[in-house]
C-alpha positions in Angstrom: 10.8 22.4 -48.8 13.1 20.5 -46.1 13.7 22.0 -43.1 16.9 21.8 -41.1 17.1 21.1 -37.5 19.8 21.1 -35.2 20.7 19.7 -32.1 22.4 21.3 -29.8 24.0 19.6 -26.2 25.4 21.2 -23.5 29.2 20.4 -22.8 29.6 17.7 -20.1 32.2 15.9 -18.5 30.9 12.4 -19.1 29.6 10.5 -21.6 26.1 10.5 -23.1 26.4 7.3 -24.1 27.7 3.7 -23.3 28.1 1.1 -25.9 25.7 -1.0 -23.1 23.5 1.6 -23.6 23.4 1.3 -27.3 24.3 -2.7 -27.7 22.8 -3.7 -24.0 21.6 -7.4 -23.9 18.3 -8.6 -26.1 16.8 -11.7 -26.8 14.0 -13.4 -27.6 13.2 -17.7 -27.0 10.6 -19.8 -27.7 10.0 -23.9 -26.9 11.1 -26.2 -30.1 7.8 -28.7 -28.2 4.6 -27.4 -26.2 5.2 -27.0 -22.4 2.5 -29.9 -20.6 1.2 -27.4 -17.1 -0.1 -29.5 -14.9 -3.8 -28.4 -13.8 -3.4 -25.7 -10.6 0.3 -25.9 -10.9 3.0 -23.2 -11.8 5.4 -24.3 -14.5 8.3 -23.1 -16.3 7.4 -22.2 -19.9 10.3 -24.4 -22.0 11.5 -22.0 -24.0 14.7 -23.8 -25.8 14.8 -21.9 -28.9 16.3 -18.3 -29.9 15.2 -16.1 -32.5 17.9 -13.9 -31.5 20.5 -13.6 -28.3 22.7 -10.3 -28.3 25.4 -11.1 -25.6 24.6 -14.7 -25.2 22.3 -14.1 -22.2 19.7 -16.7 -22.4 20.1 -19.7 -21.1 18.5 -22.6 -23.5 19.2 -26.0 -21.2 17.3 -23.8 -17.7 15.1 -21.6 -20.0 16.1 -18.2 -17.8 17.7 -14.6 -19.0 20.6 -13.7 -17.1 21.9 -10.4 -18.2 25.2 -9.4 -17.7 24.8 -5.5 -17.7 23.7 -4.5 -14.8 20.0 -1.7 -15.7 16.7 -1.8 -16.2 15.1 -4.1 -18.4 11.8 -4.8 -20.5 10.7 -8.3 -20.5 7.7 -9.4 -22.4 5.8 -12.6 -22.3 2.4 -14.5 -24.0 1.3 -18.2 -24.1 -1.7 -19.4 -25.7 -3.4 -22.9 -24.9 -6.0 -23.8 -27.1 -9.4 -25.8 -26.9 -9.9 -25.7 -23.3 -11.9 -24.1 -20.3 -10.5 -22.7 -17.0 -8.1 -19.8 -16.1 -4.7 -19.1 -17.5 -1.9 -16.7 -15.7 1.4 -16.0 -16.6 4.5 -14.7 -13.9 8.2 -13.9 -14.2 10.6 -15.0 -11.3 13.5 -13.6 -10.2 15.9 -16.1 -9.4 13.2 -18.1 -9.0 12.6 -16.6 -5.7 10.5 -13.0 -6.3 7.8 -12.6 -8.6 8.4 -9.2 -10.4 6.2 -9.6 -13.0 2.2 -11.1 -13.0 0.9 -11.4 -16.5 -3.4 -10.9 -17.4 -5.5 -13.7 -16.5 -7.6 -15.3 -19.2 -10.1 -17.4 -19.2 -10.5 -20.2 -22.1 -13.3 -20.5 -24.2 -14.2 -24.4 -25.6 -13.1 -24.2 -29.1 -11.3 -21.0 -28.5 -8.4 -21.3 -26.1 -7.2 -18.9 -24.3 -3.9 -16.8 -23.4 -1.4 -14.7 -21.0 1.1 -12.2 -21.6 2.9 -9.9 -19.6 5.1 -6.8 -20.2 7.4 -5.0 -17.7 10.6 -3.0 -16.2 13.1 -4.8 -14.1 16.1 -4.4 -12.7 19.2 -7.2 -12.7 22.7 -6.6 -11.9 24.6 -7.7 -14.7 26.3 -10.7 -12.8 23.7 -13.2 -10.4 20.2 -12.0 -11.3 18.6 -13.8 -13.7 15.3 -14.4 -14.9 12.4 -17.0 -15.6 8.7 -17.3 -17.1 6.2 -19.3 -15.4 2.3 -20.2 -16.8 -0.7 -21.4 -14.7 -3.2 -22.8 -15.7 -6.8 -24.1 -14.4 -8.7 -26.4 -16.7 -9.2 -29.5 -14.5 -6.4 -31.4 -16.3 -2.8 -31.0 -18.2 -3.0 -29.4 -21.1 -0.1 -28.1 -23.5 1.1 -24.8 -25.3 1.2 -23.9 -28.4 4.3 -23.9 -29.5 4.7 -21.5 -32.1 6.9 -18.4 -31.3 4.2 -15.8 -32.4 2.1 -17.6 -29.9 4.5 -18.4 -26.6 7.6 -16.9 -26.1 9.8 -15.0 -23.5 11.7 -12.0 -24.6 13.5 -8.6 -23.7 16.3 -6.0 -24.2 18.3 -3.8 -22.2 16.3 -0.5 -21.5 18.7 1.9 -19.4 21.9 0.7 -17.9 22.0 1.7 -13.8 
């Protein structure tokens, strides 16, 4: 037996919807070659690659998401570095001035690696704010990414418009 529902909503002036709301900014990059962080430095995860860009967003050339509807958004992040010791933190900056976002420390294992990610709401404007991902790590020397764009990447969509 199916059962029926219905949905009823209450009469309103406005709208329920936008077409932001509904087909609001999303993307998702990744780096085409590993990104070299220098021991005890912070350093922008090249990220040059798109497995998808909605509104053309994401910039490829200065690896940072500048959406251009102004809400609330969910950006998520994760690097891996294998084969090394030593801590490993992740961050996103906006406009490369505020840290919004501090990913989970992990600490490698030889023979094992180790990773970051991060998830999180902000909020952007829709015209200046932009955003960028930034990995630290602490082995005692420079040591690369992986790569692969299951392993390190830099996403996020539109949530709610403001």
């Amino acid at each position: 037996m199916v059962k029926v529902t219905t949905l009823t909503l209450p009469a309103s002036s406005g709208t329920l919807a936008t077409t932001a709301d509904i087909n609001g900014p999303a993307f998702s990059a990744y780096g085409s070659v590993a990104t070299s962080a220098t021991n005890g430095t912070w350093t922008k995860l090249v990220a040059d690659n798109e497995l998808w860009d909605t509104n053309s967003c994401y910039d490829t050339t200065n690896y940072r998401f500048t959406p251009n509807v102004e809400g609330y958004y969910l950006l998520s992040a994760h690097f891996y570095m294998g084969d090394t010791t030593g801590g490993r933190v992740s961050r996103v900056m906006k406009n490369s001035v505020t840290e919004v976002l501090r990913g989970m420390i992990g600490v490698g294992v030889a023979g094992l690696g180790s990773d970051s990610s991060l998830n999180g709401l902000v909020y952007a404007n829709g015209t200046t704010d932009y955003f960028e991902y930034y990995i630290y790590q602490l082995s005692g020397s420079t040591i690369s990414t992986n790569n692969a764009p299951q392993l390190t990447y830099f996403s996020g969509f539109l949530a709610r418009s403001a």
